[in-house]
FIKE-376495 format. One record per atom (N, C-alpha, C): x, y, z; atom name. Coordinates in Angstrom, 1 decimal. Example, Ala and Ser with C-alpha at 12.3 -4.5 7.8 and 13.67 -1.06 7.14 Angstrom:
# residues 2
13.2,-5.7,7.8,N
12.3,-4.5,7.8,CA
13.2,-3.3,7.8,C
12.8,-2.2,7.1,N
13.7,-1.1,7.1,CA
12.9,0.0,7.9,C
***
This chain:
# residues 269
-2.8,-20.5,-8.3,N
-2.8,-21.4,-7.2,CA
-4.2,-21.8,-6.8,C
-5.1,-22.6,-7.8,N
-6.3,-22.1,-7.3,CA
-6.4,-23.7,-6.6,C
-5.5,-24.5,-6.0,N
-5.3,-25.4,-4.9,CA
-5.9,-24.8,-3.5,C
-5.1,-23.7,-3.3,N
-5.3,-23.1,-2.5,CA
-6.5,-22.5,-1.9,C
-6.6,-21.9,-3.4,N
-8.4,-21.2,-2.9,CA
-9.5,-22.2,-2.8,C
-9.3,-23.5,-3.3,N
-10.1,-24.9,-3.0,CA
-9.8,-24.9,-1.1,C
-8.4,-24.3,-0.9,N
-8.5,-24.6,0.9,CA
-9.4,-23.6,1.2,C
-9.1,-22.5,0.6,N
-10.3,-21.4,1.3,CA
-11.6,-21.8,1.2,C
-11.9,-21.9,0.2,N
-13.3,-23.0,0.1,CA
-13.9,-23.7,0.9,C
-13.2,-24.8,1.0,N
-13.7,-25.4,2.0,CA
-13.6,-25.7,3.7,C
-13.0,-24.5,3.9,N
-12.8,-23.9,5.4,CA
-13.7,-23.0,5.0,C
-14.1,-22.2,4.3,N
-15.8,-21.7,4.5,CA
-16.9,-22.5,4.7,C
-16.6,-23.7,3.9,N
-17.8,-24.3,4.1,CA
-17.9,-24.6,5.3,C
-16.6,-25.5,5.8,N
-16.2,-25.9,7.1,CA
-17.1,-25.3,8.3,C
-16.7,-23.9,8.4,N
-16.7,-23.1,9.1,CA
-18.8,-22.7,9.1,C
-18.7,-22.7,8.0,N
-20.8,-22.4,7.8,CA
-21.2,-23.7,8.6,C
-20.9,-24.7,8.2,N
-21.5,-25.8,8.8,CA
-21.4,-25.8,10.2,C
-20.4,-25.5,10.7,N
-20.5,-25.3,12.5,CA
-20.8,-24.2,13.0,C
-21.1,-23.2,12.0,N
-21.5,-21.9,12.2,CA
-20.9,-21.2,13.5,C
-19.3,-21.2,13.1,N
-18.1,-20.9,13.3,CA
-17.9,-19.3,12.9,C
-17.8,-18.5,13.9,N
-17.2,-17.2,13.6,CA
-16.1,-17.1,12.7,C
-15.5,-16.4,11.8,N
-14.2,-16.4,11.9,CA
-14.0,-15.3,11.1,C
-12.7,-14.5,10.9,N
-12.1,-13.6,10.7,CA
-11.0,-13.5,9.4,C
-10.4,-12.7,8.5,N
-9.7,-12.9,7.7,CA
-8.3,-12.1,7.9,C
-7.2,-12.7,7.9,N
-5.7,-12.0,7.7,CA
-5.8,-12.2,6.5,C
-4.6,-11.2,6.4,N
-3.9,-10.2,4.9,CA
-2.7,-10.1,5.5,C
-2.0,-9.0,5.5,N
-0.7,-8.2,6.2,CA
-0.7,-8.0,7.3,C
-1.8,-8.0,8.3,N
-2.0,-8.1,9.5,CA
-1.4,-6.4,9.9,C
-1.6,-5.2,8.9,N
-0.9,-3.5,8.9,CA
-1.8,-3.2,10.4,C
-2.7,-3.2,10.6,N
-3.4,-2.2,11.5,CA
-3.0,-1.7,12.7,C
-3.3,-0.7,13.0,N
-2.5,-0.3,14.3,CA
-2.8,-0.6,15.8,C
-4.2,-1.1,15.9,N
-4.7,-1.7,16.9,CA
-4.6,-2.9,17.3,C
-4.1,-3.5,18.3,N
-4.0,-5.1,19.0,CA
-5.6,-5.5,18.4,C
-5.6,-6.8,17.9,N
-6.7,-7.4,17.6,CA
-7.4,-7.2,16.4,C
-6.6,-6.5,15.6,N
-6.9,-6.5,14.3,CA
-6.6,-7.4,13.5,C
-8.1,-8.2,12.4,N
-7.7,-9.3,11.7,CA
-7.8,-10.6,12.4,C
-8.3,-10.4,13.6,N
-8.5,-11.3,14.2,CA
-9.8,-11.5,14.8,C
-10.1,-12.3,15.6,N
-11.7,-12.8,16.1,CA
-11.4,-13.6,17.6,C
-12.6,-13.2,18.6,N
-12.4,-14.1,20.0,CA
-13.1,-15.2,19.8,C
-12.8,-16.0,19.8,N
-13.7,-17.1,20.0,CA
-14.0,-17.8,18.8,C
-13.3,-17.2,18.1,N
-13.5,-17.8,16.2,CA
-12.2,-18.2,15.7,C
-12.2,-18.6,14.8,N
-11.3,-18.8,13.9,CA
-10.6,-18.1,13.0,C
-9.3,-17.7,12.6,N
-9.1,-16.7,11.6,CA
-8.4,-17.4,10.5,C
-9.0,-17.3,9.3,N
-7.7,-17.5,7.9,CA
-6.4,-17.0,7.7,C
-6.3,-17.0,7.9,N
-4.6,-16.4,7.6,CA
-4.4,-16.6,6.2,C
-4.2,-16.1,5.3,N
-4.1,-16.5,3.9,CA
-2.5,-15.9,3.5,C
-1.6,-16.4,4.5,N
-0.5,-16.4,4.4,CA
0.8,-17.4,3.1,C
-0.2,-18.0,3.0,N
0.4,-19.2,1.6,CA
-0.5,-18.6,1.1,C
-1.1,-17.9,0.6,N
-1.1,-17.4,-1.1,CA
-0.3,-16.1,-1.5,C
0.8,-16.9,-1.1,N
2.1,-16.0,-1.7,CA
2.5,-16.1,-3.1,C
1.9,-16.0,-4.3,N
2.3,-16.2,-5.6,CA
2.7,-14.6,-5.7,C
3.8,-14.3,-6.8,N
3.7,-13.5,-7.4,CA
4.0,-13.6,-8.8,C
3.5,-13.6,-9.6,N
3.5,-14.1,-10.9,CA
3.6,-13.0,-11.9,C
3.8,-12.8,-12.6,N
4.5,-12.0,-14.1,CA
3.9,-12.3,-15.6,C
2.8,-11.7,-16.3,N
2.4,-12.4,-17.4,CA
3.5,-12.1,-18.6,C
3.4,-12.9,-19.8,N
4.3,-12.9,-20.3,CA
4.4,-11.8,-21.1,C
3.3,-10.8,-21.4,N
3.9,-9.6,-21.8,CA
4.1,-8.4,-20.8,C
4.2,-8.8,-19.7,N
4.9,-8.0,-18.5,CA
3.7,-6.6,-18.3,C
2.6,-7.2,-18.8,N
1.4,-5.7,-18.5,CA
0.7,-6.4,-16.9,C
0.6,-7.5,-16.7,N
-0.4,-8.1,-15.7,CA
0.8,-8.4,-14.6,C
0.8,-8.6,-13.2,N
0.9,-9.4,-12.2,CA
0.0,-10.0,-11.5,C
0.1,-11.5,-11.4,N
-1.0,-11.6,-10.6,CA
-0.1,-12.1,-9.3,C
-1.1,-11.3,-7.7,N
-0.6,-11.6,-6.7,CA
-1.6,-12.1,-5.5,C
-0.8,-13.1,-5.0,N
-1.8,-13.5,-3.1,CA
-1.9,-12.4,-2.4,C
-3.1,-12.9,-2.0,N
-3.1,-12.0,-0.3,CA
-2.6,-11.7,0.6,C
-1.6,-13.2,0.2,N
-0.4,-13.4,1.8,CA
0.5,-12.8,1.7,C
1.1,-11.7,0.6,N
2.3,-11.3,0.4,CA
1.6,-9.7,0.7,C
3.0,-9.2,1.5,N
2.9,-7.9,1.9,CA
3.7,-7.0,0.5,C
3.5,-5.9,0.7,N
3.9,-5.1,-0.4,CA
5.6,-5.3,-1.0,C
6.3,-5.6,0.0,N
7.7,-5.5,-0.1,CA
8.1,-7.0,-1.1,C
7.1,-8.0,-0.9,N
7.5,-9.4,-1.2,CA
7.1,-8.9,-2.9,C
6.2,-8.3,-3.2,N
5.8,-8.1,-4.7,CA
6.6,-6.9,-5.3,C
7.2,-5.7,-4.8,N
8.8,-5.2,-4.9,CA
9.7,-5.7,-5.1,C
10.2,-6.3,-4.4,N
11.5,-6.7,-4.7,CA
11.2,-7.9,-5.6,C
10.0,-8.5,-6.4,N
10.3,-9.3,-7.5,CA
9.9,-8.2,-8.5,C
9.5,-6.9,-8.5,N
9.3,-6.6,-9.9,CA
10.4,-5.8,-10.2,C
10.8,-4.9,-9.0,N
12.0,-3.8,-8.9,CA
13.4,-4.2,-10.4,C
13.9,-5.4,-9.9,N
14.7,-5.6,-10.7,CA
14.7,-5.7,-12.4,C
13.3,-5.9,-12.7,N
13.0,-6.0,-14.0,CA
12.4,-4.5,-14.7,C
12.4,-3.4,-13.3,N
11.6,-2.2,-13.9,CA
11.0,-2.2,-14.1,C
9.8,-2.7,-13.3,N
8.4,-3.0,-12.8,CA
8.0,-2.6,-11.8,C
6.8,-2.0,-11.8,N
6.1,-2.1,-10.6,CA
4.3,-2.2,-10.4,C
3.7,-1.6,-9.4,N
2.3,-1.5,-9.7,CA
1.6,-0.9,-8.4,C
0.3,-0.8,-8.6,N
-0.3,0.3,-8.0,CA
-0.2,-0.4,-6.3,C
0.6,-0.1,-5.2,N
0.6,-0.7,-3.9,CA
0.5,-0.1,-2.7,C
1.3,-0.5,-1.7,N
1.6,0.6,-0.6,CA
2.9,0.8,-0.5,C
2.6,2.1,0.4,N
3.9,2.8,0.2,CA
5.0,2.5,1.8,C
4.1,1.5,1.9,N
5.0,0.7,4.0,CA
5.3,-0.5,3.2,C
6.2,-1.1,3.4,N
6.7,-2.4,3.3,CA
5.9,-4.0,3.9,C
5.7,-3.8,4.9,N
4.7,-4.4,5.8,CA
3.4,-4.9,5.3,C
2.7,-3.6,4.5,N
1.5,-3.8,4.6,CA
1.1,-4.6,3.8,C
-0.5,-5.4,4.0,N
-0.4,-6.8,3.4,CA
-1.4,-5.8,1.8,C
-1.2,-7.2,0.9,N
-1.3,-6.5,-0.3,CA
-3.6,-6.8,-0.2,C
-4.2,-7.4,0.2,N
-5.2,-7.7,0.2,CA
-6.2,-6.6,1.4,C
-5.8,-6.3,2.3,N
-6.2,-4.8,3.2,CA
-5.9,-3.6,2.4,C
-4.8,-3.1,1.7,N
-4.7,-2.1,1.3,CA
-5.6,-1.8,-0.6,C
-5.8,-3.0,-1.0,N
-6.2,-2.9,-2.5,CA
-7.8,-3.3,-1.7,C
-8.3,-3.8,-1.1,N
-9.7,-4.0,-0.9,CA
-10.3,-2.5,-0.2,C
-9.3,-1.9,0.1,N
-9.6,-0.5,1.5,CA
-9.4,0.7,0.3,C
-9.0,0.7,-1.0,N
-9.1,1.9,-1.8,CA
-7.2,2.1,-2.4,C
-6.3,2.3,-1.4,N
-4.9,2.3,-1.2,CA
-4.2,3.2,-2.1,C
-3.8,3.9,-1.6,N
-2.9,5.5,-2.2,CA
-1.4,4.5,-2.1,C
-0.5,5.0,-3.4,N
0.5,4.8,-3.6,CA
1.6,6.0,-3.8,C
2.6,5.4,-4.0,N
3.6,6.4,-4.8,CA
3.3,7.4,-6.1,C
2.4,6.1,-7.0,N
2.5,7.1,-8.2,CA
0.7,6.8,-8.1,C
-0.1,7.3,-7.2,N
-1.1,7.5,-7.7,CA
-1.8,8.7,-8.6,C
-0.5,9.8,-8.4,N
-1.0,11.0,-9.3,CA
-1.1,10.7,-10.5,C
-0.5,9.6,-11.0,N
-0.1,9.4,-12.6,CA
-1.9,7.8,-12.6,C
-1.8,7.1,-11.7,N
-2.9,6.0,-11.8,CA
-3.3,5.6,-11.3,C
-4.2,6.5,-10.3,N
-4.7,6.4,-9.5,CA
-4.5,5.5,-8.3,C
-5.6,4.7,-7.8,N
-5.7,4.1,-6.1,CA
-4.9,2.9,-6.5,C
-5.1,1.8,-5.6,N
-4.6,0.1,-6.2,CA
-6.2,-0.1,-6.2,C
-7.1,0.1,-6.3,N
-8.3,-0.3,-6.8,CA
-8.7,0.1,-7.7,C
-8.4,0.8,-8.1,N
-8.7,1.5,-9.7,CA
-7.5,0.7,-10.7,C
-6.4,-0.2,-10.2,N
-5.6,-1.2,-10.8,CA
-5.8,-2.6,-10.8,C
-7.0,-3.2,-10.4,N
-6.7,-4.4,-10.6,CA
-8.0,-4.9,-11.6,C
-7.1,-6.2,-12.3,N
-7.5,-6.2,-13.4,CA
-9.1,-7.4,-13.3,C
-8.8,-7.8,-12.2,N
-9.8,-9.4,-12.1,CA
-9.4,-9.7,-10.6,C
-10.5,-10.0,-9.5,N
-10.1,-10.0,-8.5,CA
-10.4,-12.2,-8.2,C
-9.8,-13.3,-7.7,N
-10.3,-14.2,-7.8,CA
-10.9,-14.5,-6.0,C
-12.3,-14.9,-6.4,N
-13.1,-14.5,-4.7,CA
-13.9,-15.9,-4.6,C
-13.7,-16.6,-3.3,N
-14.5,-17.3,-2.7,CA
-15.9,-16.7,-2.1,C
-16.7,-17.3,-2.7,N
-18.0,-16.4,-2.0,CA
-18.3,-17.2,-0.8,C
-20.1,-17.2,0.2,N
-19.6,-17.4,0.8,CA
-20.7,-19.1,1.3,C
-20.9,-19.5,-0.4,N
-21.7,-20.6,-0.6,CA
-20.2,-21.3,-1.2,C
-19.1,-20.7,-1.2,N
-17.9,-22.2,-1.3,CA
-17.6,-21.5,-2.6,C
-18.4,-21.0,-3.4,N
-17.8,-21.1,-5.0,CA
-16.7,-20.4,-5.0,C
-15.7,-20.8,-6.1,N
-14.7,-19.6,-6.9,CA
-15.1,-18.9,-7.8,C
-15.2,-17.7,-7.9,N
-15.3,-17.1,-8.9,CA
-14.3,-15.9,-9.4,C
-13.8,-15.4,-10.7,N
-13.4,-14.7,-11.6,CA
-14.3,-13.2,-11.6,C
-13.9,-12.3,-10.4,N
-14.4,-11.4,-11.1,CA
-14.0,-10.2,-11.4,C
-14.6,-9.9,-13.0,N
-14.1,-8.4,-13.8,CA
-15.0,-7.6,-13.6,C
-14.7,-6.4,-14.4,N
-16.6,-5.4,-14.7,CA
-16.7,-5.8,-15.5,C
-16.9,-7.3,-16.4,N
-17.7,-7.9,-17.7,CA
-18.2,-8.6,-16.7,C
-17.7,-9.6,-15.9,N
-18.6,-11.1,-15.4,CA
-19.3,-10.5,-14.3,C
-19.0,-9.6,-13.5,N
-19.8,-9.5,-12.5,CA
-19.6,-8.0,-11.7,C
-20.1,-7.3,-12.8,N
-19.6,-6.1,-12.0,CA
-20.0,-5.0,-11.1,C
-21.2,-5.5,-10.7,N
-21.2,-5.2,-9.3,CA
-20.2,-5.6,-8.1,C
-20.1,-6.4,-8.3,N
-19.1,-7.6,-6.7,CA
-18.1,-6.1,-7.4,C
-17.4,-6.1,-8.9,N
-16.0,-5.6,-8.6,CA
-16.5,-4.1,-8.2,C
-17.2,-3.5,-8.7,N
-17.5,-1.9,-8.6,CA
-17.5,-2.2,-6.8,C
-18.2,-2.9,-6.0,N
-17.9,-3.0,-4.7,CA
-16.1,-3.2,-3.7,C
-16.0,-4.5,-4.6,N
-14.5,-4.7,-4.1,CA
-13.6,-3.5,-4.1,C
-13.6,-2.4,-4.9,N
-13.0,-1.4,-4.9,CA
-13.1,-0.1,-4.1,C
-12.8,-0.9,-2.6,N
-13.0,-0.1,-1.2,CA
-14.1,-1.0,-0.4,C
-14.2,-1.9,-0.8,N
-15.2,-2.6,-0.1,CA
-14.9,-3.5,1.2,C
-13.8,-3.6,0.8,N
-12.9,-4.2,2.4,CA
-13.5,-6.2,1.4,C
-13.5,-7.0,3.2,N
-13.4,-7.8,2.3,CA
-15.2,-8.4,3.5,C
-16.1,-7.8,2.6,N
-17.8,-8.1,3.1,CA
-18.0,-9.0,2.4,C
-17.5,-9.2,1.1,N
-18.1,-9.5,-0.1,CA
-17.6,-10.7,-0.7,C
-16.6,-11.5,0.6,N
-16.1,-12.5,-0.3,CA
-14.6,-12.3,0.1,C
-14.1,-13.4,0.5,N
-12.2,-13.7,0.1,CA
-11.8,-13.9,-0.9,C
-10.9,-12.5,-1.0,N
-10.4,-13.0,-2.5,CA
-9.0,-13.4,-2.2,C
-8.4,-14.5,-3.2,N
-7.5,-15.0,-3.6,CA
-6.4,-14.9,-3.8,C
-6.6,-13.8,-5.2,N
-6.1,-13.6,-6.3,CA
-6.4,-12.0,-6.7,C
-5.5,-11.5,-7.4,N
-5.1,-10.1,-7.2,CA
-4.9,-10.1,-8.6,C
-5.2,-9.9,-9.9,N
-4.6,-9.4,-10.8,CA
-4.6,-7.9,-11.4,C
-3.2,-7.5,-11.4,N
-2.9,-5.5,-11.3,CA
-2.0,-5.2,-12.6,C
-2.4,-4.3,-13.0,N
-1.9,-3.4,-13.6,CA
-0.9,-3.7,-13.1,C
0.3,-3.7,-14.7,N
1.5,-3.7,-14.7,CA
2.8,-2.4,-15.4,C
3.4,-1.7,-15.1,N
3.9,-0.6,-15.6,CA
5.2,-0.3,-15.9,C
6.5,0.2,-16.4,N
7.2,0.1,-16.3,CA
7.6,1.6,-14.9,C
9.1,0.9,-14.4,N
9.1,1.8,-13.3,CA
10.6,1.5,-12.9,C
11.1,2.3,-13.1,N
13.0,2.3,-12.2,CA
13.0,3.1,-11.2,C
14.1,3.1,-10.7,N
14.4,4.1,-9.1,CA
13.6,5.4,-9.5,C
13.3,5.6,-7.9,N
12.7,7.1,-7.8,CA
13.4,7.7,-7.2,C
13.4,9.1,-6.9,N
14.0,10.2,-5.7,CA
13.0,10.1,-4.3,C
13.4,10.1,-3.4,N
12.2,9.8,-2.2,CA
13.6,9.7,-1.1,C
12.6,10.0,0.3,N
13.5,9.8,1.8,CA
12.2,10.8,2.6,C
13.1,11.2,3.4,N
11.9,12.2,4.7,CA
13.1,13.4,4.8,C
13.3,14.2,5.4,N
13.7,15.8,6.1,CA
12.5,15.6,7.0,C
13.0,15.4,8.6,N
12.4,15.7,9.8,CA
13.0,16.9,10.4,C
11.9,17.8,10.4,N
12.2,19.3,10.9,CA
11.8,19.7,12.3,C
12.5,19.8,13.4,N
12.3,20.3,14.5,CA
11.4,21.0,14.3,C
10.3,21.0,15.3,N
8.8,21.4,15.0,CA
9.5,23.3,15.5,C
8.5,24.1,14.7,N
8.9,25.2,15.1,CA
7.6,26.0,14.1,C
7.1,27.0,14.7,N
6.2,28.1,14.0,CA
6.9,28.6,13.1,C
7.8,28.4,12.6,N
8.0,29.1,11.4,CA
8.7,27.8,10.2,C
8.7,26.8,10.8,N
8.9,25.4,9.9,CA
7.6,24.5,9.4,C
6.7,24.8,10.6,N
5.5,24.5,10.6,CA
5.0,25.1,9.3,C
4.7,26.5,9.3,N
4.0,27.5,8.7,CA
4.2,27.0,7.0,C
5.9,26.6,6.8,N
6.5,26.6,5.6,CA
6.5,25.7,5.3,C
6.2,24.6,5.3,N
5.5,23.0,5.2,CA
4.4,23.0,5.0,C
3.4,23.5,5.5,N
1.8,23.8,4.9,CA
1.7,24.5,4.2,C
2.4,25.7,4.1,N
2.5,26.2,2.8,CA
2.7,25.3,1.5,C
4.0,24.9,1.5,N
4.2,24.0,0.7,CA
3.5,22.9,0.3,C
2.9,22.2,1.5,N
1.7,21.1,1.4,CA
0.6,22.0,0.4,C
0.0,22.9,0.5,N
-1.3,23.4,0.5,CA
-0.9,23.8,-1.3,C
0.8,24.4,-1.5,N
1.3,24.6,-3.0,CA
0.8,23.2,-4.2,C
1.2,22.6,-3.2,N
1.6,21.3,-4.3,CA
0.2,20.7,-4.4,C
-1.1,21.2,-3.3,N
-2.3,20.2,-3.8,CA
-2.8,21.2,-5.1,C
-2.2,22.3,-4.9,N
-3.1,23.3,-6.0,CA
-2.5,22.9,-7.7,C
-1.5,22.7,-7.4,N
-0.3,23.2,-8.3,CA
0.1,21.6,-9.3,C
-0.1,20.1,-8.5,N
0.3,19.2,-8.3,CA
0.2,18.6,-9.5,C
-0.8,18.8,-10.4,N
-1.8,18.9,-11.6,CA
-0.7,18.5,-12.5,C
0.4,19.8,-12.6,N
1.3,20.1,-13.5,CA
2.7,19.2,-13.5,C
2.6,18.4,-12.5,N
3.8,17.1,-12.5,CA
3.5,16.0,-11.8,C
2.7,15.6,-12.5,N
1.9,14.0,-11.4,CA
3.1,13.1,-10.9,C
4.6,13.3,-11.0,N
5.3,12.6,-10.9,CA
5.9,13.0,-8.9,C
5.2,13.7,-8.4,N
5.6,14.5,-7.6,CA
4.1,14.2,-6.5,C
4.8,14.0,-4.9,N
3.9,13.3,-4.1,CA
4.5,13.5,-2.7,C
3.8,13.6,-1.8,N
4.1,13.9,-0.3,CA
3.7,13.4,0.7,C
4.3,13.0,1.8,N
3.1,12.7,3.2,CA
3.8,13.5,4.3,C
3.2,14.4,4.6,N
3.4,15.0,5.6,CA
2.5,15.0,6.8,C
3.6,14.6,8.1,N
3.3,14.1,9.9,CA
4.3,14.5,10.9,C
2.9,15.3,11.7,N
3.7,15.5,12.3,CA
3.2,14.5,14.1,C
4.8,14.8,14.4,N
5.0,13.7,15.4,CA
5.4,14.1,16.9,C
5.5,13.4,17.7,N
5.7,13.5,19.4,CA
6.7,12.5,19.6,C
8.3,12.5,19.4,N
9.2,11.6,19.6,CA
9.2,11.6,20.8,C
9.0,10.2,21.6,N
9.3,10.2,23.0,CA
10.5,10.1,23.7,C
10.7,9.5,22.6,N
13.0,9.4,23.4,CA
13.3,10.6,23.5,C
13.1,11.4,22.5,N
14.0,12.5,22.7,CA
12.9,14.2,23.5,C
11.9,13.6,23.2,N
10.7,14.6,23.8,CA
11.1,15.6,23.8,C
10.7,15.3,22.0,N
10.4,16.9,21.2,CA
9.5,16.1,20.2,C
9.1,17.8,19.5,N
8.2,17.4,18.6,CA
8.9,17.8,17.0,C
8.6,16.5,16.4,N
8.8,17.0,14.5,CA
7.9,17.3,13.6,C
8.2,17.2,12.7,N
7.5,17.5,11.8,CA
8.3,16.7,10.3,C
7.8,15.8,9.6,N
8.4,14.9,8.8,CA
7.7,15.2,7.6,C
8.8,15.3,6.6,N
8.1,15.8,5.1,CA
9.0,14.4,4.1,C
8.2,13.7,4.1,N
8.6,12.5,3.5,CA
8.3,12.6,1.5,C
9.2,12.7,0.9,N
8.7,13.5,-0.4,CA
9.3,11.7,-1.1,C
8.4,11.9,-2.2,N
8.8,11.3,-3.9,CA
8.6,11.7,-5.4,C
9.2,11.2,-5.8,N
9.2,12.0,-6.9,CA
9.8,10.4,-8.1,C
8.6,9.8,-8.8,N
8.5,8.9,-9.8,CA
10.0,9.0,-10.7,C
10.8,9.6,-10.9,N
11.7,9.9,-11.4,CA
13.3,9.5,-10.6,C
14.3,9.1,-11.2,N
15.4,9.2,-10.4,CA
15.9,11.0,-10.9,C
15.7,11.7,-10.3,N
15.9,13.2,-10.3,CA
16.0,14.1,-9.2,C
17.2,14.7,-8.5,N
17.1,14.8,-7.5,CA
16.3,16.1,-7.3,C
15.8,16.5,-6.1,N
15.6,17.8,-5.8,CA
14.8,18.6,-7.1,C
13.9,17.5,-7.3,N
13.2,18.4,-8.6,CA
12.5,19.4,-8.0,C
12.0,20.1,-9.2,N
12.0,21.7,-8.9,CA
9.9,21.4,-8.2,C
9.0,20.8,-8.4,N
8.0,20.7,-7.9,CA
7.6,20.2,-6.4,C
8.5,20.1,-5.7,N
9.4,19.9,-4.5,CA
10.4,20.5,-3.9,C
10.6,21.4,-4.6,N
11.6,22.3,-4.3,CA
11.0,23.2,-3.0,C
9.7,23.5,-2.7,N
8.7,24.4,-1.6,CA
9.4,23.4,0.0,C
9.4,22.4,-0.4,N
9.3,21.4,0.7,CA
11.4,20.9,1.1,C
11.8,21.2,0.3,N
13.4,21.3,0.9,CA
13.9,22.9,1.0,C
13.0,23.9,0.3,N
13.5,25.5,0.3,CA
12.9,25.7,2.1,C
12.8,24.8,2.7,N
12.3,25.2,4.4,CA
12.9,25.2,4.9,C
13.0,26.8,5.4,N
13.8,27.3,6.8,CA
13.5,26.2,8.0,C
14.7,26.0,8.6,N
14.2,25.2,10.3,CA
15.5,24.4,10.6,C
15.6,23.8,11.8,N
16.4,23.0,12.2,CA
15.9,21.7,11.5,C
16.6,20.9,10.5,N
16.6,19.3,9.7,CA
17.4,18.5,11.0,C
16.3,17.6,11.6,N
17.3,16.6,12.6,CA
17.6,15.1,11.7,C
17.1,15.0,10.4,N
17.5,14.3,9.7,CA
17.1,14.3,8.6,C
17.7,13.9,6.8,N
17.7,13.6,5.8,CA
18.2,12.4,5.1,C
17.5,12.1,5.0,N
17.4,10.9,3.6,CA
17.5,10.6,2.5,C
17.0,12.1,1.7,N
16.5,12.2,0.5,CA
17.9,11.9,-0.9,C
17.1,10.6,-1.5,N
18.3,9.8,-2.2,CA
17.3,9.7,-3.2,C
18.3,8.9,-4.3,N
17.7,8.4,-5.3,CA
17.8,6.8,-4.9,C
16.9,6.2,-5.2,N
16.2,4.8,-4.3,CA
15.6,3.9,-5.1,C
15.2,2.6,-4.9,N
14.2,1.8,-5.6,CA
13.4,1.9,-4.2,C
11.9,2.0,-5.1,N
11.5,1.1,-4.2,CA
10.6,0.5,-3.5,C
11.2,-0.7,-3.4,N
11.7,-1.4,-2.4,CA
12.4,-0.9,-1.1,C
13.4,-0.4,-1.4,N
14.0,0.2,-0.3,CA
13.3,1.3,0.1,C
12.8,2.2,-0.3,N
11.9,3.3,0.5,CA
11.0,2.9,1.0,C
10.6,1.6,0.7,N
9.1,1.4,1.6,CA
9.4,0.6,2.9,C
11.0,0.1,2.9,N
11.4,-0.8,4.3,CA
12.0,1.0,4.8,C
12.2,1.8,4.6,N
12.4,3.3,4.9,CA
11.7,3.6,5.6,C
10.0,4.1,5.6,N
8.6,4.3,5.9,CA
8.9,3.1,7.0,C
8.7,1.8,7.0,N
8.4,1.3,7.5,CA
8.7,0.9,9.1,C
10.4,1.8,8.9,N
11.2,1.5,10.0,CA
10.6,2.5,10.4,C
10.4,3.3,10.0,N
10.0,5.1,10.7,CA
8.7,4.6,11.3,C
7.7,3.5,11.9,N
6.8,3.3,12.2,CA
6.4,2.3,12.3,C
7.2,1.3,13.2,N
6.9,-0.3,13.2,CA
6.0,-0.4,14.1,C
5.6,-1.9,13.7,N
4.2,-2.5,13.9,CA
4.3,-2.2,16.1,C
3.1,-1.9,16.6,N
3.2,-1.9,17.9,CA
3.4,-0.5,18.3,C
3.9,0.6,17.6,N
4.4,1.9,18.5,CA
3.8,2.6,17.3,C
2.5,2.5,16.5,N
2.1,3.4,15.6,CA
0.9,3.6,16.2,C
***
């Protein structure tokens, strides 16, 4: 769509010439009012560069900035595909790959910045450019956590992998010193141990429910595999405590990340 990034372009230029503040949207994920935004400036929204595209030997996707993680799921999911992203549904795909971005299967390949193959970036003299670590690999060695200082990019091309349903949900455990205790344990097992099944991954939060004003503790597990209750995960369901709720399915997903998501919508995070 490099139509598009001709609009970026020349709303940069636009914008230099009246020496115009302005600000860039992605997924607009952050947790603070006024994030992605600017007072008194202008903001891009790069909400139409929603491509998700598929190369034809199914190793590449190239994606916009305007599509949040869920929109580039549910086109790869069905074909048993996926790629290095986030693990909320929401979040936009251009904040979390410019910020470094942990995924599901990062134990097996790393960040979504250690996945993309060619970033496409408006600098901020108007031009387009293509950049790899052959054409310019400083800009990319920067873009990989560099937020976006350095230029709007476009264009996203990632690493492409084969990938079907996983095992994944949460067990929220009434907070308790002895559920507590056996959760960090288990956390603390699996960073040592983790080595030995990269397919195996965890977020564990704990929380202050106000409706019900108590406190949990949420062990949100995955596991790259459709396999239930594998045994490298086993530390994290073998916990004694009151469970005020379970999840844990075999899932695409897609669906686990609108899961995460609901567990922490935009406004009350």
């Amino acid at each position: 769509m490099l139509f598009r990034s001709v609009e970026v372009s020349l709303g940069v230029l636009t914008l230099r010439l009246s020496n115009c503040k302005f600000a860039v949207k992605s997924g607009g994920h952050a947790a603070f009012a006024g994030a992605s935004n600017i007072d008194n400036g202008i903001t891009i929204d790069l909400v139409e560069l929603n491509q998700v595209t598929l190369s034809a030997d199914k190793k590449q996707t190239s994606v916009g900035p305007g599509n949040v993680w869920y929109d580039v799921y549910t086109k790869l999911d069905p074909l048993g595909l996926s790629v290095i992203g986030g693990r909320v549904s929401a979040i936009g795909v251009g904040g979390l790959t410019l910020g470094g971005g942990v995924s599901f299967f990062s134990n097996r390949y790393g960040w979504a910045c250690d996945n993309v193959n060619k970033y496409q970036v408006v600098f901020a003299d108007g031009s387009i450019h293509e950049v790899t670590p052959s054409s310019l690999p400083d800009l990319y060695f920067a873009l990989r956590g560099g937020g976006n200082n350095f230029g709007i990019v476009t264009r996203f091309d990632l690493v492409t992998f084969p990938q079907g349903k996983l095992w994944g949900g949460a067990q929220a455990f009434l907070y308790s010193p002895e559920s507590a205790a056996g959760l960090n344990e288990a956390f603390y097992w699996l960073a040592i141990n983790g080595h030995e099944d990269p397919y195996a991954q965890v977020i564990l939060a704990y929380a202050y429910v106000q409706s019900a004003n108590m406190y949990v503790i949420s062990s949100d597990l995955q596991y790259g595999k459709p396999v239930e209750n594998p045994p490298m995960l086993q530390n994290f369901t073998a916990v004694q405590g009151t469970v005020v709720s379970d999840t844990l399915r075999i899932i695409s997903q897609s669906e686990l990340t609108v899961e995460l998501n609901n567990s922490n919508p935009g406004g009350f995070r």
